[in-house]
Every structure is written in structure tokens, then in C-alpha cells.
VEXDREN-235234 format. One record per atom (N, C-alpha, C): residue number from 1; y, x, z. Coordinates in steps of 0.001 Angstrom, whole numbers, plus 500000, padded with zeros to 6 digits. Example, Ala and Ser with C-alpha at 12.3 -4.5 7.8 and 13.67 -1.06 7.14 Angstrom:
# residues 2
(1,(494310,513190,507800))
(1,(495500,512300,507800))
(1,(496700,513200,507800))
(2,(497750,512850,507080))
(2,(498940,513670,507140))
(2,(500030,512900,507870))
This chain:
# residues 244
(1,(314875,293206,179433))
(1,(314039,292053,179042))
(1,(314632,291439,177776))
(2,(313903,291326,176845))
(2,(314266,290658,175618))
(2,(314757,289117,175974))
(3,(315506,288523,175566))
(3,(315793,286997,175320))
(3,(315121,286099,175584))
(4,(314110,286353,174408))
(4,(313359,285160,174157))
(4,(312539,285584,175393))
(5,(311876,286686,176241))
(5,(310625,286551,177303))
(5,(311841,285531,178819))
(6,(313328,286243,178519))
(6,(314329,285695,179739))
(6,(314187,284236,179676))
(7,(314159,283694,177997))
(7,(314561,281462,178224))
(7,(313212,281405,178454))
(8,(311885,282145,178034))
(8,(310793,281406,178807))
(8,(310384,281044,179917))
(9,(310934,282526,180537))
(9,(310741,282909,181981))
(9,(311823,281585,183163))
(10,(312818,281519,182502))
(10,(313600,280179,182948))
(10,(313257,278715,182872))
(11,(312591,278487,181722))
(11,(311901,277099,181143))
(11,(310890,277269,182314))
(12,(309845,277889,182458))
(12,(308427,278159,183100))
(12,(308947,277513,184604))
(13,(310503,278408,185141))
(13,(310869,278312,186519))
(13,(311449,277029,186847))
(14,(311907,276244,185453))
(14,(312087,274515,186026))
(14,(311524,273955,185807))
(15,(310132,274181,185340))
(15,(308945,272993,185428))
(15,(308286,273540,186469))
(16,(308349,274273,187028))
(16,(307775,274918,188336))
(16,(308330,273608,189558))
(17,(309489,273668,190014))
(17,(310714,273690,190391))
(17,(310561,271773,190315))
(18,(310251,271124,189328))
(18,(310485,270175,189075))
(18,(308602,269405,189374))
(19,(307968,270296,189268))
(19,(306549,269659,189579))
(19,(306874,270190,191161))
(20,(307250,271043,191761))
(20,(307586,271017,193268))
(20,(307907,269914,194054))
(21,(308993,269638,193415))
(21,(309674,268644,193821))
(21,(309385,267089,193375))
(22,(308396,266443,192816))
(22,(308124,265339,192716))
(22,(307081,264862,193358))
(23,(306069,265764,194472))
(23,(305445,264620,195679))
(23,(306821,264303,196535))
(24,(307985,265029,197075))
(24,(308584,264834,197671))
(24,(309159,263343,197434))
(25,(309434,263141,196154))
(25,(310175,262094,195514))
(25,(308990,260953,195300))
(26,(307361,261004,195601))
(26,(306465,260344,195323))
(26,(306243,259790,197370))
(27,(306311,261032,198035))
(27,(306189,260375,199312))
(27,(307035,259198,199504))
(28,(308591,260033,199642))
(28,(309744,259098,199909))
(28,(309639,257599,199585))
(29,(308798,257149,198050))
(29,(308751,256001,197508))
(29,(307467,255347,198241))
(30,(306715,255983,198978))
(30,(305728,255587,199225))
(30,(305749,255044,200781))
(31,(306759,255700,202054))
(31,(307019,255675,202971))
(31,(306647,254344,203573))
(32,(306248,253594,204280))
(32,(305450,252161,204665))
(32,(307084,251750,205704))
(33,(306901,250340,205163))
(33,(308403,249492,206021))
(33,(308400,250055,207699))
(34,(309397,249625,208502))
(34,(309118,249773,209696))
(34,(308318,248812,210584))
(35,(307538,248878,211647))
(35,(306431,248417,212135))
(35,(307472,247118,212809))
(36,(306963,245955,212639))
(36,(307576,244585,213150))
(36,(307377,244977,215130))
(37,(308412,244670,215522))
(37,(307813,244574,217062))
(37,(306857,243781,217618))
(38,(306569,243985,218815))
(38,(305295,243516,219185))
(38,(305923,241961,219703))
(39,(304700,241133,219776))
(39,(304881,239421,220362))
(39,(305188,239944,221520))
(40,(305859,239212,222767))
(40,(305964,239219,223869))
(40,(304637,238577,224436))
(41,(304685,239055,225622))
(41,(303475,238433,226471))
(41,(303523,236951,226602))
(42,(302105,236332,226425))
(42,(301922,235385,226313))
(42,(302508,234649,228151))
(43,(301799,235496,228832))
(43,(302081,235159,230514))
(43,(302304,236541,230976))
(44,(303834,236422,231962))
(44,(304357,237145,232738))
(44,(304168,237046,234067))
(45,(304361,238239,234775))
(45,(304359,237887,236588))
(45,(305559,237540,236871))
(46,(305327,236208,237780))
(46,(306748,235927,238282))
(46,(307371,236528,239558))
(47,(308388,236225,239397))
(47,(309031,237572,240513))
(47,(308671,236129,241922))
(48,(308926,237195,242981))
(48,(308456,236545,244377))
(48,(309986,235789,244398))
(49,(310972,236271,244099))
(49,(312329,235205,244824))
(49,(312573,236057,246033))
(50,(312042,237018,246872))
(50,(312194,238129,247746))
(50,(311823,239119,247851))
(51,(312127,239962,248943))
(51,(311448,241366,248297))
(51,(310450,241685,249168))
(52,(309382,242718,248995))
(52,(308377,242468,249721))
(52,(308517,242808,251093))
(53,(309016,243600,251542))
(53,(309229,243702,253143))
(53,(309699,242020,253680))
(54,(310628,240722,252887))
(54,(311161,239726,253366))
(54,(310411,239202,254861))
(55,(309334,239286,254544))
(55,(308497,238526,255638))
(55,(307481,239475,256358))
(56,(308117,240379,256696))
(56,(307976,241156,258213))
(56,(308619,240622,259215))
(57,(307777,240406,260173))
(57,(306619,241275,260579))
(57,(305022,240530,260751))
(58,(305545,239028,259602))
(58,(304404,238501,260169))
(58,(303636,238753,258251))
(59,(304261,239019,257379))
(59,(302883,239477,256382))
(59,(303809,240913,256061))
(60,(302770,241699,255705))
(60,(303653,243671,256100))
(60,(303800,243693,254567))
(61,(304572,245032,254280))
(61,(305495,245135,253151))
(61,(304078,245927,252269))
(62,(303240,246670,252410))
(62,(302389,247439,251638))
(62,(301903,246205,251447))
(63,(301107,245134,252310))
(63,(300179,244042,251450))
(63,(300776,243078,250370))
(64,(302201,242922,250666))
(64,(302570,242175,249619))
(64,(302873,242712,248541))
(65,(303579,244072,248279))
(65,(303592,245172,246942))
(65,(302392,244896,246496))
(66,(301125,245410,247215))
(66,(299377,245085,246032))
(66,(298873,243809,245911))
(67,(299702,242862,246391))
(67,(298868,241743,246271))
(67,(299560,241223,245319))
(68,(301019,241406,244981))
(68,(301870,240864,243999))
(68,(301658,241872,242784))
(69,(302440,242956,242809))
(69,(302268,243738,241805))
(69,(301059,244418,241544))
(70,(299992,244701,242065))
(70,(298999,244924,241005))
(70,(297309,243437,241132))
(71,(297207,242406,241803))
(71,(296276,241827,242356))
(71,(296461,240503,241372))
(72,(297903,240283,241648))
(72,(298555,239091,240726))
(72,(298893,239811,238900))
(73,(299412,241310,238703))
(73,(299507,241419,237867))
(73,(297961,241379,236984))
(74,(296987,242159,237907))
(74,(295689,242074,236790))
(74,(295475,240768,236344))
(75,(295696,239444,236859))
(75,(295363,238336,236369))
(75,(296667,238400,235164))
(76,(297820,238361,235090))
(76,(298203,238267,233990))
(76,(297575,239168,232741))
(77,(297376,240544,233092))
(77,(296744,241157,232161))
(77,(296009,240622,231502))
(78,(294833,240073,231861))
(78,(293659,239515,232005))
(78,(293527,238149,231184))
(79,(294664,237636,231435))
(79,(294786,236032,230195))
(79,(295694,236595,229161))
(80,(296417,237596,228678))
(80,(297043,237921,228010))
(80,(295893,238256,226726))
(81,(294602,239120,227574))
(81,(293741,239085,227020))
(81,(293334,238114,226101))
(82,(293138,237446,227021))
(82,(292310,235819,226893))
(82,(292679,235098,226028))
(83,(294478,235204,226047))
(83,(294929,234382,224983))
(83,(295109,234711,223415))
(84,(294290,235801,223762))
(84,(293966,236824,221965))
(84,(292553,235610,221524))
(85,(291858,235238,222484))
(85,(290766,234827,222174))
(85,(291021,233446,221872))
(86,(291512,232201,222643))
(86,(291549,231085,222548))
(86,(292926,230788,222687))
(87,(293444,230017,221869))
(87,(295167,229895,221580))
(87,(295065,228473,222725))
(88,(294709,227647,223356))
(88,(294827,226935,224001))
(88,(296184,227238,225022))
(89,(295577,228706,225294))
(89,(296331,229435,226196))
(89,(297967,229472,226249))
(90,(298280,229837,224844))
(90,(298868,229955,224456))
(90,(300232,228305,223969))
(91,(299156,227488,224054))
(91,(299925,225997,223494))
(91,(299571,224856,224582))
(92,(299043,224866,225659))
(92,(298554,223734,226908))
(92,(299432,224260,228129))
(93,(299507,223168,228791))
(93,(300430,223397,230456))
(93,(299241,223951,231383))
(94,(299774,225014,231743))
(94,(298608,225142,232504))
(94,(297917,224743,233537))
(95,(298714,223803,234584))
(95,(298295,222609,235004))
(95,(296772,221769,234435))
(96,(297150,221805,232831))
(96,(296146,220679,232085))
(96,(295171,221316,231799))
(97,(294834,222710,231662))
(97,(293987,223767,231559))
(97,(293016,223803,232906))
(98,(293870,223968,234095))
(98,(292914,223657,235268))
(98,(292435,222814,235262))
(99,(292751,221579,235155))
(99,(292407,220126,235399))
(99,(291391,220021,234910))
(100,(290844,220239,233616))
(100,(290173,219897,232662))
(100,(289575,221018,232602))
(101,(288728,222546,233266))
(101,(288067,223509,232584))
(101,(287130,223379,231751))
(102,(286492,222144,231758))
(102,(285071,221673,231114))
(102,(285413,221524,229412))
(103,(286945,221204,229131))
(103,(287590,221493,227492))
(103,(287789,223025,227159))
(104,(287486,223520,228255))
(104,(288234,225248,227246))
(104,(286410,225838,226963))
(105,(286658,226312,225689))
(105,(285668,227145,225457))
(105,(284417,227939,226368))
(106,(283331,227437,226060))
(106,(282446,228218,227273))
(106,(282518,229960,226878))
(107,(282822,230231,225864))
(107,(282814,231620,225941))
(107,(283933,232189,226959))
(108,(285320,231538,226832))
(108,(286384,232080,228272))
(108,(286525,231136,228737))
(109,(285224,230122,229826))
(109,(285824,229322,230593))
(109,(285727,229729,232087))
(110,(284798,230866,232257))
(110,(285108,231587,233071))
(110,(285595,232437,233434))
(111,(286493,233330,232561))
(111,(287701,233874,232325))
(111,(289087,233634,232859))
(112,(288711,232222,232376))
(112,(290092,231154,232215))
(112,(290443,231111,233722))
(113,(289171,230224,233959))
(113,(289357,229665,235684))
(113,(289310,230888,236472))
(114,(288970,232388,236395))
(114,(289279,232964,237153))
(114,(290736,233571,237194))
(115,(291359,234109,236297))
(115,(292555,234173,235749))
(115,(293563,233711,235979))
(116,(293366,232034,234743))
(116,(294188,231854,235261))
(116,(294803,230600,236372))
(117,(293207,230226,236964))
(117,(293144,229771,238711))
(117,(293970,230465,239727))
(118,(293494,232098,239273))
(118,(294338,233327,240182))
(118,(296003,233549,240168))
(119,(295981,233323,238567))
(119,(297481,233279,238052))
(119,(298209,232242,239053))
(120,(297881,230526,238764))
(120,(298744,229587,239653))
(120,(298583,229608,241041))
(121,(297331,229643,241470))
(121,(297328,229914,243068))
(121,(298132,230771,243707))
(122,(298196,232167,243027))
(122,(299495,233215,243597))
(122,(300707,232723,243069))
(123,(300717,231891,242768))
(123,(302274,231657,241876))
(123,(302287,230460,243025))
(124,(301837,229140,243577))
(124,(301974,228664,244287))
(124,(302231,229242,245836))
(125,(301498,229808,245671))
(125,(301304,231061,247229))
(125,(302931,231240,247584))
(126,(303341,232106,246599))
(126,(304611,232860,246898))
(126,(305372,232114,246757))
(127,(305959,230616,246582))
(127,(306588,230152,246450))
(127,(306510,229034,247722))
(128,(305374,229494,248675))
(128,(304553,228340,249918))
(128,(305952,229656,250737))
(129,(305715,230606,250898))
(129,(306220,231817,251490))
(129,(307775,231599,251859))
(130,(308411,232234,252729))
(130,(309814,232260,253164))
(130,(310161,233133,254162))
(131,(311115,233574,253857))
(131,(311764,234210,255099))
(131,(312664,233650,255871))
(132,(312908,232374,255841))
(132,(313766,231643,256172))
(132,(313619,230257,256160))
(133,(314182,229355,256034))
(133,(314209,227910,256024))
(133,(313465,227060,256984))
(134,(313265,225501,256975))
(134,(312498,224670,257527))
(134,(311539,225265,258910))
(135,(311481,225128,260102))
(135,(310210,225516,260957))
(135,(309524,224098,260661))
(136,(310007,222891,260633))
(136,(308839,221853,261008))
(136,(308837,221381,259424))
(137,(307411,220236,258918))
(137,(307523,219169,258088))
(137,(308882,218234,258261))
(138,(309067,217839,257278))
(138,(310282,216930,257282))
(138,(309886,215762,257684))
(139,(310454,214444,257987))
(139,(309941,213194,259257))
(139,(308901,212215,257847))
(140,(309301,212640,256447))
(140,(308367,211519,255702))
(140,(306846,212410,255732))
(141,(306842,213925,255618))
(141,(305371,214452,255124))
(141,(305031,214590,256972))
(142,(305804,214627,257834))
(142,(305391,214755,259633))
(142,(304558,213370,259457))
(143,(305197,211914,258863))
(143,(304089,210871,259024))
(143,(303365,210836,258238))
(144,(302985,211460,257215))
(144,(301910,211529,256387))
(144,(300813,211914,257083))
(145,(301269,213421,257753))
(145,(300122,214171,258453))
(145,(299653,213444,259556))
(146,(300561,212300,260370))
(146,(299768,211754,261403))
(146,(299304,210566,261250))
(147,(299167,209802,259762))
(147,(298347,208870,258969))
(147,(297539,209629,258889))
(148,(296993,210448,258204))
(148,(295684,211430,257763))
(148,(295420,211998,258707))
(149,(295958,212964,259534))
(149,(295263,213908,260271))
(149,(295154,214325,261210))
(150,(296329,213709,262057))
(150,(296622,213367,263175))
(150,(297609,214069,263764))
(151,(298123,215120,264616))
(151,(299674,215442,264494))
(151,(300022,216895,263956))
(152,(300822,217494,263582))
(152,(300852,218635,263329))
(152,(300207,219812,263545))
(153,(299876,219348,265081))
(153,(299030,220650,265522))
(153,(297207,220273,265208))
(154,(297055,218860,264802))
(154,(295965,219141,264241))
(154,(295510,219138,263186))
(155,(297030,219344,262330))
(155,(296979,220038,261121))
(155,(296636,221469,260900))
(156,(297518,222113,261718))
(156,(297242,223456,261905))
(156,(295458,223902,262245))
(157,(295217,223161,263277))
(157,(294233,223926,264157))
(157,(292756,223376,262343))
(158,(292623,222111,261989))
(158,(291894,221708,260735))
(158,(292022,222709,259485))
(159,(293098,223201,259262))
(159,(293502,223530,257925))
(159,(292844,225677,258425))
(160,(293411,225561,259995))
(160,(292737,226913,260010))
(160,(290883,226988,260256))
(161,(290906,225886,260301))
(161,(289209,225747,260489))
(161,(288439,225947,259602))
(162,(289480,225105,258445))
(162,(288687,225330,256549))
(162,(288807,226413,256036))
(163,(289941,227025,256523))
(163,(290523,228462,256181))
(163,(289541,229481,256532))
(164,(289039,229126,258187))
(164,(287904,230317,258641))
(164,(286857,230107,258224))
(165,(286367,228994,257905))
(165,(285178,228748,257606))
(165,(284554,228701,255877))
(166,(285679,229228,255379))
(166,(285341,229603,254070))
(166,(285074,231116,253875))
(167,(283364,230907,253629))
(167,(282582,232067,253471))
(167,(282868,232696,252112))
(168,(283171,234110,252526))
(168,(283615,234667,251685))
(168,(285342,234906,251077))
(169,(285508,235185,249769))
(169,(286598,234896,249440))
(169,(287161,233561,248964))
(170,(288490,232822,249202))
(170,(288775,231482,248521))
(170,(289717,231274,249450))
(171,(290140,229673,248858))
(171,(291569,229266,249449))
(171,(291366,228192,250731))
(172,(291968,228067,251501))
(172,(292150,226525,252357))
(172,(293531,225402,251855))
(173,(293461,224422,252138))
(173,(294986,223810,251098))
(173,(295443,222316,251785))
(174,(296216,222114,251996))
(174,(296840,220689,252126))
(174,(296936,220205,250715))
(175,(296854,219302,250525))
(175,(297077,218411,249534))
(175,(296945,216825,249612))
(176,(297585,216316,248217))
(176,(297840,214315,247795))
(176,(296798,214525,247688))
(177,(295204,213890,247348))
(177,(294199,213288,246452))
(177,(294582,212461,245940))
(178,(293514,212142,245334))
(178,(293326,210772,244651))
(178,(294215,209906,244728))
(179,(293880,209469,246309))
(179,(294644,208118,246384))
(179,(295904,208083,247461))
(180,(296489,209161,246980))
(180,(297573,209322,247599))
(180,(297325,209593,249209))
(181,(296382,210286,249448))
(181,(296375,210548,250988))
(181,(296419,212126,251200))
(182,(297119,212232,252654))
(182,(296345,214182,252536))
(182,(295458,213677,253197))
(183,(294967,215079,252760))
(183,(293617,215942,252989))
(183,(293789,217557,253034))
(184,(292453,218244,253608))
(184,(292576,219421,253664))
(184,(291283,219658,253389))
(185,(291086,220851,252364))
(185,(289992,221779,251208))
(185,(290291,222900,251103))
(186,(288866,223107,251029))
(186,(288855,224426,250534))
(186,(288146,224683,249502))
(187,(288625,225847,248412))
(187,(287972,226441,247355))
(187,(287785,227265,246881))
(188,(286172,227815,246543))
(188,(285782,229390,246866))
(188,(286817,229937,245177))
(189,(286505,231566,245620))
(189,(286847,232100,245042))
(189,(288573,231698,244431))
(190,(288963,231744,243179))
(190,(290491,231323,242489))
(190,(290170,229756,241417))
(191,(289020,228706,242238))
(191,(289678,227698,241809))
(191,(290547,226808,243024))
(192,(291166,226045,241682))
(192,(292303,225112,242671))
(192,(292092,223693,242679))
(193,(293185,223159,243411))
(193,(293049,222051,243876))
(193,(292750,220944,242806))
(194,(293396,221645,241750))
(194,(293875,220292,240266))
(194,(292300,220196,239913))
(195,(291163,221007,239716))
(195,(290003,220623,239923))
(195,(289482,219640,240310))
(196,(289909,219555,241351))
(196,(289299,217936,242155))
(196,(290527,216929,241818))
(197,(291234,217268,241040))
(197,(292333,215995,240937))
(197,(293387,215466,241921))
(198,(293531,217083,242665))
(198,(294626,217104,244062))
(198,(295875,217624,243475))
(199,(296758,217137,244082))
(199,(297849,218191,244115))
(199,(298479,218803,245415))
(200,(298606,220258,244966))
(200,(298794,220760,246746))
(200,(300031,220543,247115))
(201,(299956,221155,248623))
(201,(300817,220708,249436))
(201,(301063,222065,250077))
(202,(300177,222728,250887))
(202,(300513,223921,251024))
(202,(299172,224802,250838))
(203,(298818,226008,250708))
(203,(298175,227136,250405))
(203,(298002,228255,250830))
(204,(296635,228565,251420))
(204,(296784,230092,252188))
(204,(295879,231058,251483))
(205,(296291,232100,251088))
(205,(294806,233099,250549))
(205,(294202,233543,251436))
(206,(293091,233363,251360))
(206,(292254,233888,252510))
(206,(291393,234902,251878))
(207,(291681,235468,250639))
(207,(290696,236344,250177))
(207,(291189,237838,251061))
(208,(290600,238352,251332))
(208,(290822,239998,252559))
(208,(291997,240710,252047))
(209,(292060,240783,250443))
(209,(293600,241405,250188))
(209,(294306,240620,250444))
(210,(294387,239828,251001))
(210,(295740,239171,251469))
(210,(295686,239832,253083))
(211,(295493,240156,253398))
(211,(294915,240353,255231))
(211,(295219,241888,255472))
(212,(293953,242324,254793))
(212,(293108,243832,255254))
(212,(294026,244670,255960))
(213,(294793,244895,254956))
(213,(295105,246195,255631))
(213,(295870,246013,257025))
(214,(296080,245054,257231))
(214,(297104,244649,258540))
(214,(296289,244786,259943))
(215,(295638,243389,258949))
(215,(294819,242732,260145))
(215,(293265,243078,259678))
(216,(292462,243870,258957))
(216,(291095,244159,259145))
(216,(290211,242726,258426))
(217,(289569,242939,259572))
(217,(288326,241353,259270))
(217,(288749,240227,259975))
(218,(290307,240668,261120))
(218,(290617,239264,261674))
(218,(291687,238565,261413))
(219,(290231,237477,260413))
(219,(291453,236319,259233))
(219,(292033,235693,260461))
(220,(291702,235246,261402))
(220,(292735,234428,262372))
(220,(294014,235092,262748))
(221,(293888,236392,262587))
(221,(295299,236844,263069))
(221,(296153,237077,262330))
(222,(295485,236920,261302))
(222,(295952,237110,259666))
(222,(297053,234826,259636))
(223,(295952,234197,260104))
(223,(296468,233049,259754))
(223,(297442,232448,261206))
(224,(298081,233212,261795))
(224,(298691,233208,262954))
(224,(300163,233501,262650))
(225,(299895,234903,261859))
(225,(300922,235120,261244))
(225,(301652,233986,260054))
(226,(300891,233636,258939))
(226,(300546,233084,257607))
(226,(301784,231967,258064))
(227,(301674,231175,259410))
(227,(301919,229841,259859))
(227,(303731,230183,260106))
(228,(303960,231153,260488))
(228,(305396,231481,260940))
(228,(306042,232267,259658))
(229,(305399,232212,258541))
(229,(306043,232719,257276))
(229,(305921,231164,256189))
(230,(305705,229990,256778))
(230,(305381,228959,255906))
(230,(306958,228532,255494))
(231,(307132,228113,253865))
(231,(308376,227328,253699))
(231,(308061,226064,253638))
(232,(308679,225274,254892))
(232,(308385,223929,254628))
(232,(309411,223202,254050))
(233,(310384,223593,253643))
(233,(310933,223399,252333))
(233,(310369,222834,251321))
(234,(309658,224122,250859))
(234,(308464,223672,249346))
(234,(307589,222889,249878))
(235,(307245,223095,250762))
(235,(305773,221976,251115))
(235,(306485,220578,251142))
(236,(307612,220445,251763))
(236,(308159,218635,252000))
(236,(308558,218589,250343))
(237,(308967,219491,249476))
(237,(308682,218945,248126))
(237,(307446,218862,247378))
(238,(306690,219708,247657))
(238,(305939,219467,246741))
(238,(305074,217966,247142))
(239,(305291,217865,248546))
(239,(305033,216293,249107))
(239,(305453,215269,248323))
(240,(307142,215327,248256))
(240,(307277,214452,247106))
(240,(306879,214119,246320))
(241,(306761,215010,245524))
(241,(306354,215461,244203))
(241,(305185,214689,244066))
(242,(304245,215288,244678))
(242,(302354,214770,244329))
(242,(302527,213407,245095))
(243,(303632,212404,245844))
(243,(303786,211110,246164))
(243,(304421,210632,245147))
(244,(304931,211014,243785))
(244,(305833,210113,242702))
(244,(306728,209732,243535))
């Protein structure tokens, strides 16, 4: 090969060589930052404080796994949603959210109240729950109940009356009203007490996943059990509590 065809043939092979190699050097510059992590969830499930077998043999270990982890989780899902839509969610107590549904947006105000009605009611629920502590009211919420309602046991036998006699799915509830008295309500489906301007006292789900698989269609045996898993612990506080 002559010379001069060899430096062409070399010149030719580093502009070859060098146009090769400059998308490489055009990607690299182009490469996009790394992706920011994601927000945390607006609302989490709260843990029960026990584990689900705790309160065998009077609520069974399969109903409380689906009623906590996936029954209670879809409602968090569900406002996590929600709170893509209306930042309320995101910046109000949720207390003040129940109280008031008639302020949140009619596009998720039925969203809201199902959600996240469902959200605090199970969050109250499991925290009504025990495997342990208190069998009776303490002697200030024991005279409350026999100002209002007359003695314990016709607390029980009233509160399971509202309980059975709520058609369909929904809650039965002790609670302060208004004017500082108990009372006992019920409310269909996942609204709550703060609705009517109560604060509870104690809480039973009476919707069938709380029950079924145990006990079938019989909510009474369902609320037989319910009564010997009660913490009256939380209930003589939250007595306090809704008495200032």
C-alpha cells in the first residue's frame, strides 16, 4: 500500500471512531437526575397494640387479620386516594372533618364519610378491644350509666338492642351528647358519632365482617362474645375525656 492511500485510510478510521463515539458522550450528558422519592402516605393503618389471635376465643384470629389488614386497610387506601383530590385531608383533624361533612367538597363528601368514617370507627374499635384489663366501668362512668340508663346490665341488654336492631350494616355506641349525658345510637353504615355532636364511649361493629365467619348471621352471639373482649379501661377514659 502506498503512503499516502495508508494516512488516508487512518484519517477516514478516526473520524469513523470519533463520530462512533459521540452519541455515547451525547447520551451520558443527557442522562435525566435521579427520580425524587415518593411523599409518604398521607394516612397509615394503625397497628392494633395486639396481635390478632389476642382475643380468642371470644373474637377468632382469621376475623381480625381481614377485618384489620385488608377491611381497615382499603379505607386507608381509599383516602390516600382522596387526599390527591382535596388537600383538606391532608391539613384538618380528622375529628373536624367528621363533625362538619357538610364543609368538605360534594364531589368527595361521600368518599370522605365513607372512608374516612371507616378509617376512625376501626381505629376507635381496636382500641375499645383488650385482652386484658378492667371487667367492670369504673365507680364515676358505673354512675353515669345509672343516671342515664339505669344499671349496667341495662346498659348491656339497650346498647345490644340498638346493636340488633340496626338493619343492615352500621354501628351501636355509648356516648357524652350534647349535654353531657350518655346515651346509646346507632349509625348506619361508617358514619360516627361526631356527626350528631357525640363523643363515644364505647363501639361495636356490627357490620357481618366483623362476625361472619365465626358466628354466621348470629349478631347476638357475635355481641356475647364482643362484651367479654371490652377494655373498660378506654371506655372509663374516653368517659373522661368527652366529660372535660
Amino acid at each position: 500500500m502506498h503512503r499516502r492511500h495508508f494516512i488516508s485510510g487512518l484519517a477516514a478510521g478516526s473520524v469513523g471512531a470519533t463520530a462512533l463515539a459521540r452519541p455515547a458522550l451525547v447520551l451520558a450528558q443527557a442522562a435525566p437526575a435521579p427520580a425524587a422519592p415518593p411523599a409518604p402516605p398521607v394516612f397509615t393503618l394503625p397497628p392494633l397494640g395486639y396481635g390478632y389471635e389476642a382475643l380468642e376465643p371470644n373474637i377468632d384470629t382469621a376475623t381480625m387479620r381481614i377485618h384489620h389488614s385488608a377491611h381497615h386497610q382499603a379505607f386507608i387506601n381509599n383516602l390516600n386516594t382522596l387526599a390527591g383530590q382535596w388537600d383538606g385531608l391532608k391539613t384538618m383533624p380528622v375529628e373536624t372533618i367528621l363533625a362538619d361533612l357538610d364543609a368538605v367538597p360534594e364531589a368527595q363528601r361521600a368518599g370522605v364519610r365513607n372512608n374516612l368514617g371507616g378509617h376512625w370507627n376501626h381505629s376507635f374499635f381496636w382500641r375499645s378491644l383488650t385482652p386484658g384489663g378492667a371487667q367492670q366501668p369504673s365507680s364515676e362512668l358505673t354512675s353515669a350509666i345509672t343516671g342515664s340508663i339505669g344499671s349496667t346490665i341495662d346498659l348491656v341488654t339497650k346498647l345490644n338492642t340498638a346493636a340488633l336492631t340496626r338493619f343492615g350494616s352500621g354501628w351501636a355506641w355509648l356516648v357524652v351528647d350534647k349535654d353531657k349525658k350518655l346515651a346509646i345510637v346507632a349509625t348506619p353504615y361508617q358514619d360516627t358519632p361526631l356527626e350528631l355532636g357525640a363523643q363515644a364511649v364505647l363501639g361495636v361493629d356490627v357490620w357481618e365482617h366483623a362476625y361472619y365467619l365465626k358466628h354466621q348471621n348470629r349478631r347476638a352471639d357475635y355481641l356475647t362474645a364482643w362484651w367479654k373482649a371490652v377494655n373498660w379501661d378506654k371506655a372509663n377514659e374516653n368517659f373522661k375525656k368527652a366529660m372535660g
